[in-house]
C-alpha positions, 0 to 999 in steps of 0.5 A: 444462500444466506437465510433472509431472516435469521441472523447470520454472523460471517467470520471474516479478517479485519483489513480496515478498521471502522463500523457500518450498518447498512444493506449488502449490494452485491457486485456481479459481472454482467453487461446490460447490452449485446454486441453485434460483432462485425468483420475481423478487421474492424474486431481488431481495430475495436479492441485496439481502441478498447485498450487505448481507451482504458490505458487514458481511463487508467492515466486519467485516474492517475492524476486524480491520485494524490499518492505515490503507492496507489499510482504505482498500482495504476501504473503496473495496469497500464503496463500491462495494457501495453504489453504485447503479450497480452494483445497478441494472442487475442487478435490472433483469435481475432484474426481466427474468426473470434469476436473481440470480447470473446477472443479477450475473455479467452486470452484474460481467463487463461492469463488470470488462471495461470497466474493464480496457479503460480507458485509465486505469490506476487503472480496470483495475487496480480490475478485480480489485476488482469480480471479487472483489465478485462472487464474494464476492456470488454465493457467498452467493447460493449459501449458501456463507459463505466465498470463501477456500480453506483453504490447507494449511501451505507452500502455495504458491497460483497464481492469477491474481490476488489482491484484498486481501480475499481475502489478509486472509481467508487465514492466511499463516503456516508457509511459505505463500506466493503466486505470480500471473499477473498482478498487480504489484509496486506493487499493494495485495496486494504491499505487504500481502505484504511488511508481513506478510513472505509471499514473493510472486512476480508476473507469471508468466504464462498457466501452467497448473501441477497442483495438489499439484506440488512447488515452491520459490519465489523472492521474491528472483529472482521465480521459481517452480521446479516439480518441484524435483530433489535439487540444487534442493532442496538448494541451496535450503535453503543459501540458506534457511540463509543467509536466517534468517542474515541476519534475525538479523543484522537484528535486531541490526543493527535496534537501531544507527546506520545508518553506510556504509562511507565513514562517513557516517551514514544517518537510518533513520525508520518509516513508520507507519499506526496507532499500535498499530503502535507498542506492541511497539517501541523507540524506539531503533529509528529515527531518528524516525518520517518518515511518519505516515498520518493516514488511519487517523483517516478510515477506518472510522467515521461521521462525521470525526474531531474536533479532541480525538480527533485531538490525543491521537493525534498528542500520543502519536506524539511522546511514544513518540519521545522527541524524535525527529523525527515526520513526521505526513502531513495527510489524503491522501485521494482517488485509491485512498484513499476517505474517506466524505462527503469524497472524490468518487464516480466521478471520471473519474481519481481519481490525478490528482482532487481529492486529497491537499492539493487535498481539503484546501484545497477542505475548508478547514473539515476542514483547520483541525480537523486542523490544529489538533490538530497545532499543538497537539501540537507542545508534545509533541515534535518535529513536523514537519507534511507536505502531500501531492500538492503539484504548484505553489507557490501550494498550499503558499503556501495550505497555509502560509497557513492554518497561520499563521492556525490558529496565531494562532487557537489563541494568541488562544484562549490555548492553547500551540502548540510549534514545528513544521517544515512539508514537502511531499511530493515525489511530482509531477514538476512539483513535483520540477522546480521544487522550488527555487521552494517555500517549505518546511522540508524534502522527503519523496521518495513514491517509488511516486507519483513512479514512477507519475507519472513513467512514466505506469504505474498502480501496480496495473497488471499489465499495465505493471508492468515499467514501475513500477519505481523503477530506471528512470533517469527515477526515479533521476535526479529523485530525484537532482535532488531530493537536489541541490536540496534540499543547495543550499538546505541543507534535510532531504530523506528518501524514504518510499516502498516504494523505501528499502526494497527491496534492489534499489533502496537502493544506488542510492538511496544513490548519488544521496546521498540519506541518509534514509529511512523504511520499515516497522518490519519493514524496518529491520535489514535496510536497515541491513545494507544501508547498512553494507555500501554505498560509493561505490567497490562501488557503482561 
């Protein structure tokens, strides 16, 4: 336990930039009423209402979300609810004479154990996700409705982990913040940090601290400074100062051209997961929009979308950028991203399954319908069509194949097709080697698969976090030979990973003459400032 007087610094992983002073609340499992548990027969009909109970909980929390990756979370959640091969065993030892809360520890415990000692990093990392099931089942076993503390304004919480459920249950505003044990920069939580701007610290370590314990955390340093003194604390607020300087600097920064000190132009796009999240901005903003995930249009619904739906979304993307480029991502499904009725159940290694344009070409008939919604929208703006996870050529040949064949169906239909560009992602390494033998029209960079593939570190894997990281130099100098493949064949060539956003990462990203990147709509005066203040001679 931390000494309740003396400073104490922990070292920890930045995960989500920001500053927060406040007192440390400790977040402990424990359940406030005891259950009397009744006859094997109503055991088995509690727990079954426990997991419909939690499966509404979790669909309801769905559509308060207004992104496409965080429901895709909640959505892996629910399919697990619904698996048998979670349920099965427990009210088996239901049936044996066990209570329903103990017979689903057991059944969780042994599953969550398993998974964190899989080779495959995608399994531990999913870890977190069944012991966030279980507590949230038990607890209403227990009668108690909610599995989230209350958390007091400039609450700092430590836990050892944080499933995404749990961070949307939980109202960040007014200085709260988060500091982990565990987790990772790259997993689900972060990511939902730094999109709602909450300073977040990981990795800290197996730390006892006391509740109520006075604290300033640094998301910038990735430290957690307990029992504070008069210098800290003062230092503190100077650097609070400057902080707020910046953000309004990012502001009016967020509204001009992005130009490095040498002069050269750098392309700013939005990274973009529903078009809600559009509503509030200005197109001038960006310089177009470089990744649309389409996976918002799959999630959370019965059934697929259909061709109508989807054109009339992707038809107002283009329109709101006012003949700026668009960047819409075919469906990316598989792996982490769960779609209902198309995506496996229980592949071995989902991050390398059937995902990404591999699901899309084994399900040639959901392809062709988003297809054609987008060929049909390309007489709205300027379109540029994505695919995904591609590793070899002859799956961009088929993915081109088809567009072609969609194309002249819709024109023998009589129905208007624009012009349109056709891209790949570049987030394989065996597709980052060989780039040059692609047949495309320009490159995206998915900096966070390519890192994960790259070093065979899962993204949300604590335990191999340090090895996730985009500035390892097997990283900087794929992207490097990526930017260098894609000038010599005079093609366009972005980043749309959580890299181009992050200060850290961005100059050197600039130094390997990458000059286009696409983040999140809140990121983007601040990686402008940073492009203005780069060159080639501070950088080294």
């Amino acid at each position: 336990m931390a000494d309740s007087q003396a400073p104490v610094c922990l070292q920890g992983r930045p995960a989500s930039p920001g500053l927060a002073a406040g007192t440390v609340l400790v977040y402990a499992d424990g359940f406030r009423q005891r259950r009397q548990a009744g006859t094997s027969g109503e055991e088995q009909e509690a727990l079954r209402m426990a997991l419909q109970q939690a499966a509404g909980d979790l669909s309801a929390l769905m559509e308060r979300i207004d992104d496409a990756e965080t429901s895709a979370v909640l959505e892996f959640q629910v399919a697990l609810l619904e698996d048998d091969n979670l349920s099965e065993p427990a009210f088996q030892r239901i049936g044996g004479g066990e209570p329903a809360d103990r017979a689903f520890r057991a059944v969780i415990d042994a599953m969550a154990a398993d998974y964190r000692a899989a080779a495959d990093e995608y399994f531990a990392a999913r870890a977190s996700d069944l012991e966030d099931l279980g507590e949230r089942v038990i607890r209403l076993l227990h009668g108690e409705a909610t599995v989230c503390p209350r958390l007091p304004i400039g609450a700092i919480l430590l836990a050892d982990d944080l499933s995404p459920s749990r961070f949307l249950a939980m109202d960040w505003s007014n200085d709260r913040a988060i500091a982990l044990r565990r987790g990772s920069p790259t997993a689900h939580v972060a990511m939902l940090a730094r999109s709602r701007e909450v300073p977040m610290v990981v990795g800290l370590g197996d730390v006892g601290v006391a509740a109520d314990t006075p604290a300033l955390l640094d998301g910038e340093a990735g430290t957690l400074l307990l029992n504070p003194g008069g210098e800290d604390r003062a230092a503190f607020r100077q650097r609070q100062i400057a902080l707020r300087g910046e953000h309004r600097e990012d502001a009016q920064l967020s509204l001009l051209p992005a130009r490095t000190r040498d002069g050269e132009a750098v392309s700013v796009h939005l990274n973009i997961a529903d078009p809600e999240e559009l509503r509030r901005l200005d197109p001038a903003l960006c310089d177009g929009i470089g990744l649309v995930r389409t996976e918002f249009l799959f999630h959370g619904r019965r059934g697929l979308p259909d061709e109508t739906e989807q054109f009339e979304v992707y038809r107002r993307l283009l329109r709101w950028a006012e003949d700026r480029p668009v960047t819409i991502r075919t469906l990316d499904a598989g792996g982490d991203k769960p779609v209902a009725g198309l995506t496996l159940v229980g592949e071995a290694n989902p991050f390398l399954g059937l995902r990404g344009v591999r699901l899309s070409l084994a399900h040639p008939a959901v392809f062709r319908v988003q297809l054609r919604a987008l060929l049909r929208s390309a007489c709205c703006g300027r379109l540029r069509i994505m695919i995904p996870m591609v590793s070899v050529p002859r799956e961009m040949t088929a993915a081109r194949a088809l567009v072609h064949e969609v194309r002249e169906e819709l024109q023998a239909e009589g129905r208007s097709v624009g012009d349109f560009e056709l891209g790949m992602m570049v987030e394989v390494p065996a597709a980052a080697l060989t780039l040059d033998a692609f047949q495309v029209d320009f490159y995206s960079i998915g900096s966070n698969d390519l890192t994960q593939y790259l070093l065979a570190a899962g993204r949300d894997a604590s335990a191999v976090a340090d090895l996730a990281d985009p500035l390892e130099p097997a990283v900087l100098n794929t992207i490097a030979a990526v930017v260098a493949s894609a000038r010599r064949r005079g093609l366009p060539v972005s980043l749309c990973g959580d890299a181009g956003a992050d200060p850290r990462v961005l100059p050197h990203l600039l130094a390997t003459g990458l000059r286009s990147v696409s983040v999140a709509p809140a990121a983007v005066g601040r990686v402008k400032r940073i492009v203005n203040d780069w060159s080639r001679a501070s950088h080294g």
